[in-house]
N, C-alpha and C positions, 0 to 999 in steps of 0.2 A: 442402387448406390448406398441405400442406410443400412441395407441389408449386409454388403459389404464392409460396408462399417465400423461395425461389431467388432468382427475379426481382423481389422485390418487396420482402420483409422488411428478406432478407440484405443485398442489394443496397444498400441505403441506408449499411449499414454500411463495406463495402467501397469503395464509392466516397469513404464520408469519411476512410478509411487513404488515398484515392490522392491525395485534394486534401493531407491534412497533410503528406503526402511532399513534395509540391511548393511547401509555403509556406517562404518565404525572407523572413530578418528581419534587414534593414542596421541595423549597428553599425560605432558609428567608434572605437578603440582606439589610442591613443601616432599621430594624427594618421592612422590607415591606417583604409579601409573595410573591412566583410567581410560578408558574408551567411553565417547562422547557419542551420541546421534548429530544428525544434521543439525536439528533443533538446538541442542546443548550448544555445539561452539557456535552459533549463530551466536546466541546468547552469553557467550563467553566474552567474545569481539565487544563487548560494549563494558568491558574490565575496565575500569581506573589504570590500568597496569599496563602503560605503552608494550613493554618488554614480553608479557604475557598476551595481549591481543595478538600483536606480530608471530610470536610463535604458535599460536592459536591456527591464525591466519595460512601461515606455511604450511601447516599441517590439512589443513581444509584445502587448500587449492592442491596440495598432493593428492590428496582422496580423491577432488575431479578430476585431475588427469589422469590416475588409472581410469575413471571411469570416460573418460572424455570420447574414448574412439564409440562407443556405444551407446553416449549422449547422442554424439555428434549423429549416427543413422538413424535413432527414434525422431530427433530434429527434422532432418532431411525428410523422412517419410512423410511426416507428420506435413510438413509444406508442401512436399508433390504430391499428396493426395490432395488438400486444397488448390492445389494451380491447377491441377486436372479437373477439377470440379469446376473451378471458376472458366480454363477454356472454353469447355465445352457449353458452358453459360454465355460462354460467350461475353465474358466480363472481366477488361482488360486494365480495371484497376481495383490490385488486393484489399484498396479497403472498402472496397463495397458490401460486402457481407458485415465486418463490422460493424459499419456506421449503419446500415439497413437493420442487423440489431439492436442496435444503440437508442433506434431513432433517431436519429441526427445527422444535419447536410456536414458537410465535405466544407462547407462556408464555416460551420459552425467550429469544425474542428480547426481546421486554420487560423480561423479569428482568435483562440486558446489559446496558441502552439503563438502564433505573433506578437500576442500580448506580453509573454512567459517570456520569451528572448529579445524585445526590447527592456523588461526590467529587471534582468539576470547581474547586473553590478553589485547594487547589494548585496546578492549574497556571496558574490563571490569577494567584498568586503567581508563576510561574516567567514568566509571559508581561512582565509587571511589572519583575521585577527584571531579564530581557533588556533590556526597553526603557530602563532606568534606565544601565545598562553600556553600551548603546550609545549615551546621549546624548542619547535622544529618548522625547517625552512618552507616548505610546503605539506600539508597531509598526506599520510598515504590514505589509500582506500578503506585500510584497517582502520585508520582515526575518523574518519568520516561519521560513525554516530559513537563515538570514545565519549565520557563524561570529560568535564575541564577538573572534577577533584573526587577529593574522597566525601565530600559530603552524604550524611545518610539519607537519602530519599525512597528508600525502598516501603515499600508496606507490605504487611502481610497479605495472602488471600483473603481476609475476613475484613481487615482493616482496608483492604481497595474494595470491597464487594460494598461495605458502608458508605463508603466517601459518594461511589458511584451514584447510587441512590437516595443519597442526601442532596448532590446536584444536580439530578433530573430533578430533584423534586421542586426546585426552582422554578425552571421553564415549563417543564408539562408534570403535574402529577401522576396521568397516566401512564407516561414511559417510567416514573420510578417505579408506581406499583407492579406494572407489569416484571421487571426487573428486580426487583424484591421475591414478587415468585418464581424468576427462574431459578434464583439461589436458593430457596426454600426448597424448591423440588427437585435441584441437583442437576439442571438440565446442562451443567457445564461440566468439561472433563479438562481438568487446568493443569495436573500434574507434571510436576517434574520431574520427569524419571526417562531411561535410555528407550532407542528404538521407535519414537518419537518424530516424525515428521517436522518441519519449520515452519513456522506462520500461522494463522489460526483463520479457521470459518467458521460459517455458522451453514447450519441446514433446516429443513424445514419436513414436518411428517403432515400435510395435506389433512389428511383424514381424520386426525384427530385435533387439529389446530395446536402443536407443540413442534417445539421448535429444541436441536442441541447443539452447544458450539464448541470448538476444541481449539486449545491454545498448550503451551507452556509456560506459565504462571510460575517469573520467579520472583515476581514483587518490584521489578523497573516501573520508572515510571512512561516507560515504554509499554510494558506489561499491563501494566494499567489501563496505556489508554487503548492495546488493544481489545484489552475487555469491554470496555465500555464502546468500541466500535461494534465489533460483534455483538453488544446486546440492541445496538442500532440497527442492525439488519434482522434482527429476532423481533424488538418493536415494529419494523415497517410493514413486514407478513403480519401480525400482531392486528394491526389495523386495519387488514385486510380479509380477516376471518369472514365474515359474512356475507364476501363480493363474488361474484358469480364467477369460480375456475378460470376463461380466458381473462378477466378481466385483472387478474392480480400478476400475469409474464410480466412482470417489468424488467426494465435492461437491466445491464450489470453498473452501465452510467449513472443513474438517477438510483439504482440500488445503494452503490457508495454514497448517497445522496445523507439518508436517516443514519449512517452508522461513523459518517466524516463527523456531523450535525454532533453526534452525541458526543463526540472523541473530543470538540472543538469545548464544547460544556464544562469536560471536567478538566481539561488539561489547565482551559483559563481559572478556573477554580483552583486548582493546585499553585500557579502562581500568588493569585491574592492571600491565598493563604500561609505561603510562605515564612518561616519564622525566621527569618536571617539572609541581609545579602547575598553570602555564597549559595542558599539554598535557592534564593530567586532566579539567579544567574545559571544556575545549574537547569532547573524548570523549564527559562524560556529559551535555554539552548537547543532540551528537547525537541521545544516546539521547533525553534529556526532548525533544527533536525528533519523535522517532517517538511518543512517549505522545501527543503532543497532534496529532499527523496521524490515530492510530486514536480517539482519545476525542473530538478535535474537529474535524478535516478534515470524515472521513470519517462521524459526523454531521451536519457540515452536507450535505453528498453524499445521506444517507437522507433527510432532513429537505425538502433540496428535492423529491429524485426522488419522494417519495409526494405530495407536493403535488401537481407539475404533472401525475404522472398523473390526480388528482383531478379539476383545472380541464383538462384533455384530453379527459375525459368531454362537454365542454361546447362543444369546438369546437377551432381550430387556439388556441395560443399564441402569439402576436407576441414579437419580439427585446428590447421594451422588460418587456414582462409577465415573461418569463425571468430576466432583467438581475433584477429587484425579487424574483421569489421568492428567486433564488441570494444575492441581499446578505443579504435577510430570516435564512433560512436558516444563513448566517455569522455573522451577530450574535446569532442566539439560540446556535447552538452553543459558539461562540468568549466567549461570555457577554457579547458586546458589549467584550470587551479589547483590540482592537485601532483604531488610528485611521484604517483605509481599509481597502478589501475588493475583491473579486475579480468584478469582476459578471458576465464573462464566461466564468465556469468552467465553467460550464453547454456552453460551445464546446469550450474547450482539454481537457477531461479526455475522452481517451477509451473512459473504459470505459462513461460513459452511451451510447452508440453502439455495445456489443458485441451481438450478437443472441442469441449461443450460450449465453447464461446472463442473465436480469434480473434486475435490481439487484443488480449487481456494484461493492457500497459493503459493505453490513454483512457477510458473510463474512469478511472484510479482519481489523474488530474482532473476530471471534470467535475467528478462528485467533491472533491476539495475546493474547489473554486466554487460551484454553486453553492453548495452548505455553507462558504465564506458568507454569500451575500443573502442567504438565508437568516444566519447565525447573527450578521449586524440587525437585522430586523428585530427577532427574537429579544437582542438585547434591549431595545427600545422599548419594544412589548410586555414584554416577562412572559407569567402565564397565562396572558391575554391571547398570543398569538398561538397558543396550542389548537386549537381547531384551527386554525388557518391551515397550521402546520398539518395537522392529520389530513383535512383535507385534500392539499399537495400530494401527499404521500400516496391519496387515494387513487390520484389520478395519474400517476405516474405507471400504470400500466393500460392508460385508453387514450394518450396522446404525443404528440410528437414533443422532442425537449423545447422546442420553439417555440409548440401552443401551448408546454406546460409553464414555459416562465413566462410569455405573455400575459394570461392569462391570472395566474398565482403573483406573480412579482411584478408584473407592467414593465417587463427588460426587453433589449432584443441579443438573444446572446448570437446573434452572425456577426456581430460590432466586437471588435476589441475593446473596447470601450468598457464593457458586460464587464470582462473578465480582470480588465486592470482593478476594479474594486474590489474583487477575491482578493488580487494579488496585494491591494492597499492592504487588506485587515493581517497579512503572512509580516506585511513590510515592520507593521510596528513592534512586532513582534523582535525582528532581529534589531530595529532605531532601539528599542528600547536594551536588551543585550548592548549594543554595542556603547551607549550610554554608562552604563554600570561597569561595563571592562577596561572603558576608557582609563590610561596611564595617569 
């Protein structure tokens, strides 16, 4: 079966990295043409420029749907090789391999996922009063991470690489220092330039204990905190240099565990620091940006993926049947607050196309909400709690999520209960936003 794999599994995957490499998406800007990578108008869509996201936006979802018929079979493939593995496993529900990954019950997940949709009003308060500030009846999907103005919050490369490692250096000196070296020694490819992939990782070279991570670095403070997340997953291996090969697998759950952790650091730093109401407002919108990406994105993301493995059971899935789960999916996560949806997401996002880990949606939320209730600690601590903190980290490749927060935190996260404190520290976030925007 691994052997088949190869050529078979993987293969679907990799060939869908070579096509987005090559999709090129015309935009016309102060009367000049240009072709964008995926990367770029991702990055575009977060314009000040209703009028310019929008047509950003039209121009991206044309690029999926020519691509869409040959998303749609790397997709399909991609799930009836896993159903067939799992039959013949004899394991007759898709998220067992996940969660068997993950480390984590099926109790654990649910308690997350119940927590997240009894305290979805807020935000869909905060979804609300964006659209009110911007002048329009409901969001569309293009305004969904739109800035509220033109304020300058951008930084340079050099001026985010500083900031980063002035506020690790608060809670743990180690994660700055380490972090200071990676920019010293260039282990990052941040460039903004065409042909470029969307989203950023980090990876790891084993043998030599170094670590490089790739983004497109255009100075958001989005940009930002993605940096500083990926220098969190480059810290967690980091601290793990001297533990014996098996012992450092950790999930991909508790992986987002140090790189949420770090993202949480600087983003609250970038608010205190703020030199001007609009520039605060602007900040914690980001953040209320990311609340509602892990409580409602990336729900919608679960929501569809267990579907269509469902009706995958049953035969191939067509471009149009896709299209309908992923809106469906949208509107129930999104609580139906928005006034247009993404139907093509099911193409553009590519981590439904990763092979090396399935469903690479819910881990995302979990490492958000732990690192929430890590990060209140920390704050209590300072840099007292950094060995705690290493600690943790260390162990997050020799125990189950259950023994590792018992154990490190004294939680139980099968409780909703666990998970409603993440969600408290996300809430104040937007209390405090909708404070400030208040008429």
């Amino acid at each position: 079966m691994n052997d088949l794999a190869v050529d078979g599994y993987h293969s679907w995957s990799t060939l869908y990295d070579t096509v987005v490499g090559k999709i090129g998406i015309e935009v016309e800007q102060d009367g000049k043409k240009e072709v964008l990578s995926v990367g770029q108008a991702e990055n575009r869509m977060t314009s000040p420029d209703r009028e310019e996201r929008e047509s950003v936006f039209a121009k991206y979802t044309e690029a999926w749907d020519e691509q869409a018929d040959f998303c749609a079979e790397a997709l399909n493939h991609i799930a009836g090789f896993r159903n067939s593995v799992y039959k013949h496993r004899k394991w007759d529900n898709v998220l067992k391999e996940p969660l068997d990954i993950n480390r984590m019950s099926d109790d654990t997940l649910q308690a997350m996922w119940q927590a997240i949709e009894e305290n979805k009003e807020l935000f869909v308060t905060y979804l609300n009063r964006k659209a009110s500030l911007l002048g329009v009846e409901k969001l569309s999907w293009a305004d969904v991470d739109a800035p509220l103005s033109n304020v300058d919050t951008k930084m340079s490369y050099d001026e985010g690489a500083s900031f980063i490692v002035e506020q690790f250096q608060s809670f743990s000196p180690k994660m700055a220092e380490f972090s200071k070296h990676a920019f010293e020694k260039q282990w990052i490819e941040a460039e903004d330039r065409a042909g470029k992939r969307p989203g950023g990782f980090c990876t790891g070279f084993r043998v030599k204990n170094e670590t490089r991570i790739f983004m497109t670095y255009s100075g958001t403070p989005s940009n930002v905190s993605t940096l500083a997340h990926e220098l969190g997953h480059a810290f967690h291996s980091y601290v793990m240099d001297d533990m014996p090969f098996l012992a450092t697998d950790y999930a991909m759950n508790v992986a987002e565990t140090a790189s949420t952790f770090a993202e949480m650091v600087v983003s609250d730093a970038a608010v205190r620091n703020a030199k001007s109401k609009e520039e605060k407002i602007a900040l914690l919108e980001d953040k209320a940006q990311r609340s509602v990406a892990f409580f409602m994105n990336i729900h919608a993301r679960f929501l569809f993926e267990t579907r269509f493995y469902e009706e995958r059971k049953q035969g191939l899935v067509p471009v149009e049947r896709l299209k309908e789960i992923m809106v469906e999916a949208q509107k129930e996560a999104f609580c139906d607050s928005l006034g247009s949806y993404h139907p093509y997401f099911w193409a553009s996002k590519l981590h439904f196309y990763i092979t090396d880990v399935p469903f690479y949606n819910f881990p995302y939320t979990f490492g958000y909400l732990f690192s929430a209730s890590i990060y209140a600690i920390a704050k209590q601590e300072g840099t007292r709690f950094e060995e705690k903190y290493i600690a943790l980290l260390r162990d997050t490749a020799s125990m189950t999520v259950e023994e590792l927060a018992m154990k490190h935190l004294n939680e139980d996260v099968t409780k909703p209960e666990f998970w409603k404190k993440g969600i408290d520290v996300a809430m104040e976030d937007v209390k405090e936003f909708l404070e400030l925007t208040h008429d």
